[in-house]
C-alpha positions as CSV (number, residue, x, y, z in Angstrom):
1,X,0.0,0.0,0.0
2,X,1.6,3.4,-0.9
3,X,1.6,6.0,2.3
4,X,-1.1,8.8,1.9
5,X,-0.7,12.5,3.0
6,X,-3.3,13.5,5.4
7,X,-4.7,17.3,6.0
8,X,-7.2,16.9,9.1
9,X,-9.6,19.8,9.4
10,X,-11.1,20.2,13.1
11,X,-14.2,22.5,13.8
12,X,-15.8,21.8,16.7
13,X,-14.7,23.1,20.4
14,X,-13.2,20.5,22.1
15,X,-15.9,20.5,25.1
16,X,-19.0,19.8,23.2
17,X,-19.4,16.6,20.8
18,X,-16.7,13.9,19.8
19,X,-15.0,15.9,17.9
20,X,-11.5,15.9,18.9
21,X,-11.5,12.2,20.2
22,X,-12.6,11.1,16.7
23,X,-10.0,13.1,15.0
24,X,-7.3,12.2,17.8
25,X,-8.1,8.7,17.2
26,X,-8.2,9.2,13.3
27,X,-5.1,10.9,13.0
28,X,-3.1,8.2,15.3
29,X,-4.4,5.6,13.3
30,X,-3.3,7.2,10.1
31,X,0.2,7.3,11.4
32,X,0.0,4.0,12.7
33,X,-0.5,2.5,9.3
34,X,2.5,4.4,8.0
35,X,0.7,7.5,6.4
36,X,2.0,11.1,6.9
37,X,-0.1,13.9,8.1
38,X,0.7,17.4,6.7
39,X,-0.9,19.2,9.4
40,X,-3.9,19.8,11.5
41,X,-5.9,22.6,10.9
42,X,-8.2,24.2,14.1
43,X,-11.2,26.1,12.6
44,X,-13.6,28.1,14.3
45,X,-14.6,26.5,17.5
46,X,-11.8,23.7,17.5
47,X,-9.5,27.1,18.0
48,X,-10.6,26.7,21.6
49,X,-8.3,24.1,22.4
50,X,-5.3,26.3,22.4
51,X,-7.4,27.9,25.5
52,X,-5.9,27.4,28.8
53,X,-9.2,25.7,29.8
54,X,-8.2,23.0,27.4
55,X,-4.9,22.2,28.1
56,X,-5.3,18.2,29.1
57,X,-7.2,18.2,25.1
58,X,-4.2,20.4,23.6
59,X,-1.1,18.1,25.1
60,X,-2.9,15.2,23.5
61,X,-2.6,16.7,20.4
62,X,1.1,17.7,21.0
63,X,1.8,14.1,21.9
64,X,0.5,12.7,19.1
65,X,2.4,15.1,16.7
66,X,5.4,14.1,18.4
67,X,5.2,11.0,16.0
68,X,5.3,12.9,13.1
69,X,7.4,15.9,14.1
70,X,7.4,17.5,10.2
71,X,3.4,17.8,10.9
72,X,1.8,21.5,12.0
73,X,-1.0,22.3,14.8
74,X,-2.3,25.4,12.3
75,X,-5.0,27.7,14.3
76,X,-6.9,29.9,11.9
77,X,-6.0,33.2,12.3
78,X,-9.2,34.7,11.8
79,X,-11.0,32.6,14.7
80,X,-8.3,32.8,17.1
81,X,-8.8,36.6,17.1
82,X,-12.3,36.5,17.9
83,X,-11.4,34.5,20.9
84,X,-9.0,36.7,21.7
85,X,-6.0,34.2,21.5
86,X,-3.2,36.8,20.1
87,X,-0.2,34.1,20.9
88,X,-0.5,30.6,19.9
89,X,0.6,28.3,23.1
90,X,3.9,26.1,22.3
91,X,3.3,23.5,19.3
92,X,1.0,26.2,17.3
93,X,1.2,28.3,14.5
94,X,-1.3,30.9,13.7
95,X,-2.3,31.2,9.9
96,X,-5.2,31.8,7.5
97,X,-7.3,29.7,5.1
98,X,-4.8,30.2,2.8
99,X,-2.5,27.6,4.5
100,X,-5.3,25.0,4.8
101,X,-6.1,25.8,0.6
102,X,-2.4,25.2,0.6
103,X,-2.7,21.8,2.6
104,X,-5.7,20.6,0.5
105,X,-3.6,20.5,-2.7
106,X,-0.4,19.1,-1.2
107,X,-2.5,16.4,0.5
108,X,-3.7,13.1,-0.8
109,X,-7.0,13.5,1.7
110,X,-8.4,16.1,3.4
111,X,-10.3,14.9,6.4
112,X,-12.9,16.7,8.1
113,X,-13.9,16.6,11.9
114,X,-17.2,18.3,12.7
């Protein structure tokens, strides 16, 4: 089987739903079948685990990126500044759409957590 590169795309807040524990557990299975994951992409509400209210959520995240240390924690820019999050904790980058547009077409798959 030839390795795939992964974008995962997460949207929902990390308090409400399944969200993040279906894309944690999708995104470690992807690297546990040898494909690479390009980076992770926080939208909207899934910006909120970069909130210190969310840190047990946000050093899952960094540990599982610690597999694949090439891979990016992206928080949109634009939804990070309407919660008021004007530094990204350690293990994040703050950018716009146009790096997830940018991750789409250098992916294989773009994955979407809701």
């Amino acid at each position: 089987m030839t390795p795939l590169l992964y974008t995962v795309v997460v949207h929902g807040a990390p308090d409400t739903g399944a969200c993040h524990e279906h894309s944690l557990a999708f995104t470690d299975a992807l690297l546990n079948r040898g494909h690479g994951l390009q980076r992770v992409f926080f939208y909207a509400e899934g910006v909120r685990v970069a909130l210190p209210d969310h840190a047990p959520r946000f050093a899952q995240w960094q540990t599982l990126l610690a597999k694949t240390p090439s891979s990016e924690l992206i928080l949109c820019s634009a939804s990070a500044e309407r919660l008021g999050l004007e530094t990204p904790p350690s293990g994040f980058l703050l950018a716009g759409l146009g790096s997830l547009m940018e991750s789409g077409l250098e992916s294989h798959r773009v994955v979407s957590f809701a």
